[in-house]
C-alpha positions as CSV (number, residue, x, y, z in Angstrom):
1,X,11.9,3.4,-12.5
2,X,9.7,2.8,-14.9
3,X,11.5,-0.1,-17.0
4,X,12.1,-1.8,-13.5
5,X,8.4,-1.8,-12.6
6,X,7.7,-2.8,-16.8
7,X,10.2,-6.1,-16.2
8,X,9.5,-6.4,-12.5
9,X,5.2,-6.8,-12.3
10,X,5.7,-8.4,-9.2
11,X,7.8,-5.7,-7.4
12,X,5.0,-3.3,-8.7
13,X,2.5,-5.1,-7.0
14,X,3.9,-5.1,-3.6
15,X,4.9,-1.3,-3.8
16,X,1.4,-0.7,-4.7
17,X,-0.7,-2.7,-2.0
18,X,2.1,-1.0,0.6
19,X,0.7,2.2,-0.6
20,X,-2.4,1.0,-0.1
21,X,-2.1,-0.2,3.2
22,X,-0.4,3.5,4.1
23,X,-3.5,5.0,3.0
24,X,-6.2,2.5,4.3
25,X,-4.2,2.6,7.6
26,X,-4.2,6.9,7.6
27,X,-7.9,6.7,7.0
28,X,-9.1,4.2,9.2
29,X,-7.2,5.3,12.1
30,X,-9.6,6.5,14.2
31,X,-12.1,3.5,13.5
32,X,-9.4,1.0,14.4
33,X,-8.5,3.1,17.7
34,X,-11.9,2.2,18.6
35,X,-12.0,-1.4,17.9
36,X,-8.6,-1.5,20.1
C-alpha cells in the first residue's frame, strides 16, 4: 500500500478527497436535507 501511494501521488489524492467527501457528506447531512 504504501509504495503504491509513494509512486502513485495522484491515486493518493483521489482516495483522499473520496474520504473526504464521505465525511463532509456524513456531517453535513442534515444541513443538505434541509436545503433539498
Amino acid at each position: 500500500m504504501f509504495s503504491v501511494k509513494v509512486k502513485n501521488p495522484l491515486t493518493t489524492l483521489l482516495f483522499y478527497m473520496i474520504i473526504v467527501a464521505d465525511f463532509t457528506r456524513g456531517a453535513y447531512q442534515n444541513e443538505a436535507t434541509y436545503f433539498i
